[in-house]
C-alpha positions as CSV (number, residue, x, y, z in Angstrom):
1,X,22.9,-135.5,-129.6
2,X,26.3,-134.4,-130.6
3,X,29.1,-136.7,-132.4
4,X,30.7,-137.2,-128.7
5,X,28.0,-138.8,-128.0
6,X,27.9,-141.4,-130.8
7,X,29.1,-144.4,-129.2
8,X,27.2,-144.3,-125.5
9,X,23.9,-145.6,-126.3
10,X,24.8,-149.2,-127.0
11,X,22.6,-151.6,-129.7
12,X,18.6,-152.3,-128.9
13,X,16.9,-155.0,-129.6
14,X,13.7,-155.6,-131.6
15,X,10.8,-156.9,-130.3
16,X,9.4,-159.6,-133.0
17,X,5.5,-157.6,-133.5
18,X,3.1,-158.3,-136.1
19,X,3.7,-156.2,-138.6
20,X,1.2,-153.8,-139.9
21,X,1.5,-151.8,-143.0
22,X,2.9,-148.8,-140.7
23,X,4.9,-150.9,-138.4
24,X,6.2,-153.1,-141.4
25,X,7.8,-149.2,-142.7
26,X,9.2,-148.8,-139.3
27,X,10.5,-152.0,-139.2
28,X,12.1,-151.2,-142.3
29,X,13.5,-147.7,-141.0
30,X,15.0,-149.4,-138.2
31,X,16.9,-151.5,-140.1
32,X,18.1,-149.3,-142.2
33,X,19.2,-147.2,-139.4
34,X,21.2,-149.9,-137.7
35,X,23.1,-150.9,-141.3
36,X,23.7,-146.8,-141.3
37,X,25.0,-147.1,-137.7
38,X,26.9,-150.0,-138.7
39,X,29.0,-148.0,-141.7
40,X,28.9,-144.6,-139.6
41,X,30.6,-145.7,-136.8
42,X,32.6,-149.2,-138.2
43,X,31.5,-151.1,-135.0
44,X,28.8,-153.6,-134.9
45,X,28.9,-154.8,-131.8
46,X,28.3,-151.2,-130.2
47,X,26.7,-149.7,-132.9
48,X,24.4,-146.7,-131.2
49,X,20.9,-148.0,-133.5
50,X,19.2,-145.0,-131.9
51,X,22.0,-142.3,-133.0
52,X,21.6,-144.0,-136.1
53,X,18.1,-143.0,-136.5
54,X,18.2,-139.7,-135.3
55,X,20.7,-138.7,-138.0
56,X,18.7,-140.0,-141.2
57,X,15.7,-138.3,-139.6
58,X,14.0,-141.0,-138.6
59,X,12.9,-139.5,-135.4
60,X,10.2,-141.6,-134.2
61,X,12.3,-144.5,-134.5
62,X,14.9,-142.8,-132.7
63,X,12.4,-142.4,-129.7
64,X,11.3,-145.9,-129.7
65,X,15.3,-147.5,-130.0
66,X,16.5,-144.7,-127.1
67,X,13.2,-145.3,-124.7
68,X,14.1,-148.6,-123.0
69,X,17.7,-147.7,-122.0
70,X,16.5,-144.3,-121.0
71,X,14.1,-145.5,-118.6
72,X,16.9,-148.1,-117.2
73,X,19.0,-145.0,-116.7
74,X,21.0,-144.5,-119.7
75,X,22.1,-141.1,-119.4
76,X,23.4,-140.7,-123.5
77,X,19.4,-142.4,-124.5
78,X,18.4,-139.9,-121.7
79,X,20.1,-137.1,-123.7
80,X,18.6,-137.7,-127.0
81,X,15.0,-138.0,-126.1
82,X,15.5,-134.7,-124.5
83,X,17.1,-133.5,-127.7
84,X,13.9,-134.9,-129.5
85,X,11.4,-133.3,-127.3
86,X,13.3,-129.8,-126.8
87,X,13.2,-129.6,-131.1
88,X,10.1,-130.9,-131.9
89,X,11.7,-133.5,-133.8
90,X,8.9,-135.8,-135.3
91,X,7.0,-134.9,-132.4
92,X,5.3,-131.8,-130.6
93,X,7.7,-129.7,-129.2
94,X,7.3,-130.3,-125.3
95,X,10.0,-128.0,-123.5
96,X,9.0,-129.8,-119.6
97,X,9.3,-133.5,-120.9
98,X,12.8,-132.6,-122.4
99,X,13.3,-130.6,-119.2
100,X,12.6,-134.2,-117.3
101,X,14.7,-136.3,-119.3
102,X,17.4,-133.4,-119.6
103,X,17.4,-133.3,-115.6
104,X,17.3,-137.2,-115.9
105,X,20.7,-137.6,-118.3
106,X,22.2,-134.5,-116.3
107,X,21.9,-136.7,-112.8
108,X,23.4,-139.5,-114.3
109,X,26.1,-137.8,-115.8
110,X,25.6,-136.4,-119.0
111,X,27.9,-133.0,-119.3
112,X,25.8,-132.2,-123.1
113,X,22.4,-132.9,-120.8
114,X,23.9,-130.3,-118.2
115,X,24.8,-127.7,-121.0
116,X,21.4,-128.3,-122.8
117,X,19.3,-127.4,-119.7
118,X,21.9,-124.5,-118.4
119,X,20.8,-122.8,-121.9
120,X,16.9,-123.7,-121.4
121,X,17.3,-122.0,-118.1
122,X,19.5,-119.3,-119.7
123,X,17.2,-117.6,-121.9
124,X,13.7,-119.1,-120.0
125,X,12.5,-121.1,-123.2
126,X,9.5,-122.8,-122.2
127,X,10.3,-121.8,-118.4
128,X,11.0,-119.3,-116.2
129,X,14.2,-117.9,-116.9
130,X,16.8,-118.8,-113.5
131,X,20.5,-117.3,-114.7
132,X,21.0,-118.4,-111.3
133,X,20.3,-122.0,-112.0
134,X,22.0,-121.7,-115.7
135,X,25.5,-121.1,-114.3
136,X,25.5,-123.8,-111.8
137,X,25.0,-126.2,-114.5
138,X,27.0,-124.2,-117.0
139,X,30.0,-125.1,-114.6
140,X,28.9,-128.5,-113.9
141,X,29.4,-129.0,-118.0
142,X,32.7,-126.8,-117.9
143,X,34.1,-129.2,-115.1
144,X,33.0,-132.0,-117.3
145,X,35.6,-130.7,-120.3
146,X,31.9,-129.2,-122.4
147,X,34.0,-126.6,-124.7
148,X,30.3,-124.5,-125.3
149,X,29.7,-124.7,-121.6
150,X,33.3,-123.2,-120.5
151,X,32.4,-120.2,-123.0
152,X,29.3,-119.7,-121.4
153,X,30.7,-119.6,-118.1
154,X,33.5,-117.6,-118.7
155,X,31.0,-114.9,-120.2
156,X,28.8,-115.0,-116.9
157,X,32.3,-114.5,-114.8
158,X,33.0,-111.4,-117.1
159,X,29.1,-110.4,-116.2
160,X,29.8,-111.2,-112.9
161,X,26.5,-110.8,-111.8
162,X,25.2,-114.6,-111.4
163,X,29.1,-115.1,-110.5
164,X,32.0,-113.3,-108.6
165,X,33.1,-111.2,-111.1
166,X,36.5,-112.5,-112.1
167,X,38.1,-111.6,-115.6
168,X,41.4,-113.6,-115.0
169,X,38.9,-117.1,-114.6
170,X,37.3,-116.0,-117.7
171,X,39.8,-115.4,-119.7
172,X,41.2,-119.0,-118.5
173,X,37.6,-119.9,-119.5
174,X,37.3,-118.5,-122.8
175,X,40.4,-119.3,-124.0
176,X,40.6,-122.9,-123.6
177,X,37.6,-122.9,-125.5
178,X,39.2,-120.5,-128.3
179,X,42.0,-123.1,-128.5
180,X,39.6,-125.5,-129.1
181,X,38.2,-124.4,-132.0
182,X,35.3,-122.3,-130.8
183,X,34.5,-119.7,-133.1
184,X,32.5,-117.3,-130.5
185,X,35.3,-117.8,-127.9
186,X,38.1,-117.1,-130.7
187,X,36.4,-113.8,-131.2
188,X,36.0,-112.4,-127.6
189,X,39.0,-113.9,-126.8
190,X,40.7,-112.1,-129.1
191,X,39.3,-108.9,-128.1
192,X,40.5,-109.7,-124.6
193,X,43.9,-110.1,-125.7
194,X,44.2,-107.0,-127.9
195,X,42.6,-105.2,-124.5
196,X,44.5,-106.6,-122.1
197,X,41.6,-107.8,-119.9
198,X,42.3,-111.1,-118.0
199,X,45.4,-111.8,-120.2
200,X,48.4,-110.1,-121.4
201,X,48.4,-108.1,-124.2
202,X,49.1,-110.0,-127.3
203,X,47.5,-108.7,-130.5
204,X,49.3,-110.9,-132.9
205,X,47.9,-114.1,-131.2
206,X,44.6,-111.7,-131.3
207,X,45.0,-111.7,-135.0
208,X,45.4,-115.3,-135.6
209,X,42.6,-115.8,-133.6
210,X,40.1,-113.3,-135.6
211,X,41.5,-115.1,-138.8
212,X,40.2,-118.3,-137.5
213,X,37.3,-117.2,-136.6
214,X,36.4,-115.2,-139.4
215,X,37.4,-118.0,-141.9
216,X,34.7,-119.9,-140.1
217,X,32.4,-117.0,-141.5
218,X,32.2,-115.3,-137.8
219,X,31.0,-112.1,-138.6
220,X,32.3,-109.8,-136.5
221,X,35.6,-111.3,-136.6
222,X,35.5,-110.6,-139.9
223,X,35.0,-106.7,-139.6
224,X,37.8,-106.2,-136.2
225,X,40.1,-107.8,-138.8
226,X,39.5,-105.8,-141.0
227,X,39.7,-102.8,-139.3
228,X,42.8,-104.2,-137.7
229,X,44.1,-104.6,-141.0
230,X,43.3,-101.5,-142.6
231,X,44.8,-99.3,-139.5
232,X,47.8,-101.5,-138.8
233,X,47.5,-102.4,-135.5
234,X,49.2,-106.0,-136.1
235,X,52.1,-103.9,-137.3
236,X,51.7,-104.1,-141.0
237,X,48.9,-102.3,-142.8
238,X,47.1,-104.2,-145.2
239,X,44.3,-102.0,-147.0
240,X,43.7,-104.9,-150.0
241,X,43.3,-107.5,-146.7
242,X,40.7,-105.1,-145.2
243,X,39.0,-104.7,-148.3
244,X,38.7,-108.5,-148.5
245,X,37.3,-109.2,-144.9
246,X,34.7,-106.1,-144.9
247,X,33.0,-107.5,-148.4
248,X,32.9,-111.0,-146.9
249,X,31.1,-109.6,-143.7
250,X,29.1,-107.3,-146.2
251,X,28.2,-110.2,-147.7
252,X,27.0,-112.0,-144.6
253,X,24.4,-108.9,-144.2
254,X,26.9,-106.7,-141.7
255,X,25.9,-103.1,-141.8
256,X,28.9,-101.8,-140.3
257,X,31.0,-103.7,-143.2
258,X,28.8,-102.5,-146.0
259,X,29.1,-98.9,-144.8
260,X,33.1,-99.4,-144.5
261,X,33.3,-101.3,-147.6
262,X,30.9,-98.6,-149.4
263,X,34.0,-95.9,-148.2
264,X,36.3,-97.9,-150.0
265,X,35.1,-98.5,-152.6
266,X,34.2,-95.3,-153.2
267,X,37.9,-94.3,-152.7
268,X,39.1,-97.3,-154.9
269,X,41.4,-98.3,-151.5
270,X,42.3,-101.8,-151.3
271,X,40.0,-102.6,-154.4
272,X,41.2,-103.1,-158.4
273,X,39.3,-99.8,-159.2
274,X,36.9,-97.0,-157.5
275,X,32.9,-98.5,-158.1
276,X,30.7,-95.9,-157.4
277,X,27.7,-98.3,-158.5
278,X,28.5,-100.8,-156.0
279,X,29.1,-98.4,-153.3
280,X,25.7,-96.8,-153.8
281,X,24.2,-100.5,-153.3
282,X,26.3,-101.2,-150.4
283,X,25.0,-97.4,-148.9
284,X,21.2,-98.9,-149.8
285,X,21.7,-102.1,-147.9
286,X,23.1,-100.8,-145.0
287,X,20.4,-97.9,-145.1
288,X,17.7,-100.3,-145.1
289,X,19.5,-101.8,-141.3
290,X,19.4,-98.0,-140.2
291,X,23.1,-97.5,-140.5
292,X,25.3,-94.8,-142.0
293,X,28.0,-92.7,-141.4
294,X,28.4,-89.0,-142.3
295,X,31.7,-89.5,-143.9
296,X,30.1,-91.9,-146.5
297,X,27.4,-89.3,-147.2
298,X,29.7,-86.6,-147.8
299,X,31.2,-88.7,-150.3
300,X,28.7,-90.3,-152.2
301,X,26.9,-86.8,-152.5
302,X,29.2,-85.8,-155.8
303,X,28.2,-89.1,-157.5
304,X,25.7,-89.4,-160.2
305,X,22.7,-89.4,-159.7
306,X,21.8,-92.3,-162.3
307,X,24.5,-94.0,-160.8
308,X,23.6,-93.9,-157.1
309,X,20.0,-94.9,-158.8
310,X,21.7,-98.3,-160.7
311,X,23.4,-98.9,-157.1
312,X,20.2,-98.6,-155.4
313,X,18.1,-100.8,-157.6
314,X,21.0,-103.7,-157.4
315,X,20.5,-103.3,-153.5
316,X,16.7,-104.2,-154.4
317,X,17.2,-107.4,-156.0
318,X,20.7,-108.3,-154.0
319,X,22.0,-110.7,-153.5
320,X,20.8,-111.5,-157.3
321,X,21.1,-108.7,-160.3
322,X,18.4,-106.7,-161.1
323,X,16.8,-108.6,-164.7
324,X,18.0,-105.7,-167.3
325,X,21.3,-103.4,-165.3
326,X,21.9,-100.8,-167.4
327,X,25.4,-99.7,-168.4
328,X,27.2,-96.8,-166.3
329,X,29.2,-94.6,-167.9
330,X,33.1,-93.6,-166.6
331,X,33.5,-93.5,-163.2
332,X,33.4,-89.6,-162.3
333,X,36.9,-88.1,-160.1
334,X,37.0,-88.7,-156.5
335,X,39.7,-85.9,-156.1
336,X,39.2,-84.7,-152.7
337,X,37.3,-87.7,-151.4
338,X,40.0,-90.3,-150.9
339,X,40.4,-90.4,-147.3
340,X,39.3,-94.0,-147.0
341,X,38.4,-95.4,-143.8
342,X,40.6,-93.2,-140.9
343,X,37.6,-91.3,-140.0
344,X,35.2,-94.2,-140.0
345,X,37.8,-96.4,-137.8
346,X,38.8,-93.6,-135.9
């Protein structure tokens, strides 16, 4: 169940049992999960005991609080049982009951119950797959204000294949949700801007949009930044900037990034000084996902090759150090090699 949905399923209460060993613990559990509710959300008299429950982990509990409202029809208690079934959460994971009580909370209501079961039928986990089926509830969601759901559909209006194909509606779409904070929909939103499709041109409001998104670690946010940065398409080039956002999305695993960050490094452009070493280990990573480009070959062939070696065995052990790194020599002269990136972006 998401925040949103802290406050809708209201207070249970206990039935006085005898209390066994194992029911004296869960006893216990629940009220510790009601005084959690209680300083989570600053409101006893609706305090949501079963939310309470569910975030501590106490899954079981959860179930037992969340049961007798869902069964009278509470579409929030109906949402989190689902939640508990479709994740296996202190319990077997049972895709058809959290399809039931998923179809149950969506009937009554729930826009996260309608998004929830628009992705089961979306990618046909535990069913067979209906895209059909997923974008009717994906809009059902979207109407209801669900920011994940209006990305969705907006993609499937772009696919236009289980929609009309309409790129104006999903630019509408997918940027209300990029406004909103959505780190996928700041991306392709952002591309759709900088291409024109749906929208107007406008690539600086493109640029603030990959920033945001690639500050929330989006990873290939990070790498059109970059390459927006190095190039100067946002009308200032900024070679130390693209440095920066290709080793954060190097870091994150990117092959693309470690290739281009490999180039510059290998250069010494945008970086304090030319590493051949950690080029070589960047080259080895990226290798190891099948990627490479010819310009980066070309250049790494004139390096050492003890160095290329080090570079190789750091790649082994990354994102640790190999136990005893021997020293490297001077970097050798790049004279001929310092093209950089314009090939690579070109």
């Amino acid at each position: 169940m998401t925040p949103m949905r802290r406050t809708a399923v209201a207070c249970l209460v206990l039935l006085a049992l005898p209390l066994a060993p194992a029911l004296a613990q869960q006893k216990t559990q629940m009220d510790e999960a009601l005084e959690i509710s209680r300083m989570l959300l600053a409101a006893p008299e609706g305090v949501d005991a079963a939310y309470g429950a569910y975030q501590r982990g106490y899954y079981l509990t959860a179930l037992e609080l969340a049961m007798p409202r869902a069964e009278a029809g509470d579409a929030a208690a109906q949402t989190l049982i689902a939640e508990i079934y479709a994740n296996g959460l202190g319990v077997g994971r049972d895709i058809p009951k959290a399809i039931e009580w998923y179809t149950k909370a969506h009937e009554n209501g729930d826009i996260q119950a309608s998004f929830q079961l628009a992705t089961i039928y979306q990618f046909g986990d535990g069913v067979e797959r209906d895209r059909a089926k997923a974008a009717e509830l994906f809009k059902t969601a979207a109407d209801g204000g669900h920011i994940a759901a209006k990305y969705n559909l907006g993609l499937l209006y772009v696919e236009g294949e289980y929609l009309e194909p309409n790129l104006t509606r999903a630019a509408e779409l997918i940027g209300e949700a990029a406004e909103a904070g959505y780190p996928d929909a700041q991306y392709d939103f952002a591309v759709m801007l900088l291409e024109g499709a749906g929208v107007a041109p406008d690539t600086a409001r493109a640029m603030d949009l990959l920033t945001m998104a690639a500050e929330n670690g989006h990873i290939a946010a990070q790498v059109e930044l970059a390459t927006l940065y190095y190039t100067g398409a946002g009308g200032t080039r900024d070679v130390a900037a693209a440095a920066d956002w290709y080793r954060s999305a190097a870091e994150l695993g990117n092959p693309v990034a470690q290739v281009r960050y490999a180039i510059l490094l290998l250069a010494g452009e945008g970086v304090p000084r030319a590493n051949p070493e950690e080029a070589a280990m960047w080259r080895a990573l990226a290798r190891t996902q099948g990627h490479s480009l010819p310009q980066l070959e070309q250049m790494i062939a004139g390096i050492s090759p003890d160095i290329i070696a080090a570079g190789e065995e750091r790649a082994r052990f990354w994102p640790g150090r190999p136990p005893a790194s021997s020293a490297v020599s001077a970097p050798p002269s790049f004279e001929g090699q310092t093209q950089g990136l314009d090939a690579a972006n070109g």
